[in-house]
C-alpha positions as CSV (number, residue, x, y, z in Angstrom):
1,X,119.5,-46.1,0.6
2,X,121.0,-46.3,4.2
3,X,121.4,-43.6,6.2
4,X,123.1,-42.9,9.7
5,X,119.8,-41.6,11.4
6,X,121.1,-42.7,15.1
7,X,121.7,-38.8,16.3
8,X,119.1,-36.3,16.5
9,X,119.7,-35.3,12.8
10,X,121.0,-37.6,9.9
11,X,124.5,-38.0,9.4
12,X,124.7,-37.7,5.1
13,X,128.5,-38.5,5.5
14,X,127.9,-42.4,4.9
15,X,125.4,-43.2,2.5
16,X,124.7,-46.5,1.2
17,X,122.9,-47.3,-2.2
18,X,121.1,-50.6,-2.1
19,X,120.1,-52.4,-5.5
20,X,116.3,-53.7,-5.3
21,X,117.3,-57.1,-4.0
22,X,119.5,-56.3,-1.2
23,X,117.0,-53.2,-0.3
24,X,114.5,-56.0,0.1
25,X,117.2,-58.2,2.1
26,X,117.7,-55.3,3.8
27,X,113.9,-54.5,5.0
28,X,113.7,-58.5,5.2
29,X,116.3,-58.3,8.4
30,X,114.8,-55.1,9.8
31,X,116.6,-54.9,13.3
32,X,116.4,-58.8,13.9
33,X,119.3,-61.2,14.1
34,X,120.0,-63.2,10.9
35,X,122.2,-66.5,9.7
36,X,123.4,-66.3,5.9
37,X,121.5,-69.2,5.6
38,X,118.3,-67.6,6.7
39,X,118.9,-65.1,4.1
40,X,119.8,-67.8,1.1
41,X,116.4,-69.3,1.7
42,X,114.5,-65.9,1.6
43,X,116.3,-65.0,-1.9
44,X,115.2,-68.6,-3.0
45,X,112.0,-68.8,-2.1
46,X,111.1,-65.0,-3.3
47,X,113.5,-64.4,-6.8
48,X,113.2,-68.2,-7.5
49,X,117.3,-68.3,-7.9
50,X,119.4,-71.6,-7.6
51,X,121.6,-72.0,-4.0
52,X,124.4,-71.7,-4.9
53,X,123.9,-68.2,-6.9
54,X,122.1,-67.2,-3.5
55,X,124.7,-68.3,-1.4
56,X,127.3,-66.9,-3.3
57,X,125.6,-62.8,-3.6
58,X,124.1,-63.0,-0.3
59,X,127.8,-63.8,1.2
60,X,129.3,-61.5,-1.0
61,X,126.2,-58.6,-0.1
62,X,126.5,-59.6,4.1
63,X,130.4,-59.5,4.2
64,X,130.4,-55.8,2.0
65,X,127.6,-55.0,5.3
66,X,130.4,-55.9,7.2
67,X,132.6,-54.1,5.9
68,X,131.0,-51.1,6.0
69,X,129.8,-51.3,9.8
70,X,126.4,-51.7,9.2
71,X,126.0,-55.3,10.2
72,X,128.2,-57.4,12.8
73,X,129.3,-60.7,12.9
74,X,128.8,-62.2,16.0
């Protein structure tokens, strides 16, 4: 789960569930700038998952981030 902990209390307006994988994408990135590939090659090397299936769910998981303001594309 995300929250918005940026003010002195936590914001529970926005909260975002995370399945297991993208929790661990998520922990994975920490506060560190990332490329989509970086993150394909992390889901294949750890859940042992063919390229293209990574590369497909980790663009569809990264632009749904985007989406929701909690990563940017730079």
């Amino acid at each position: 789960m995300i929250v918005d902990a940026t003010a002195s209390q936590a914001n529970l307006t926005n909260v975002f569930s995370l399945n297991a994988v993208a929790a661990d994408v998520w922990q994975y990135i920490g506060d560190k700038e990332f490329t989509i590939e970086q993150l394909i090659a992390y889901v294949c090397e750890e859940y042992d998952v063919d390229y293209e299936v990574a590369k497909r769910d980790m663009e569809a998981l990264v632009d749904e981030w985007i989406g929701y303001g909690l990563v940017v594309n730079e």
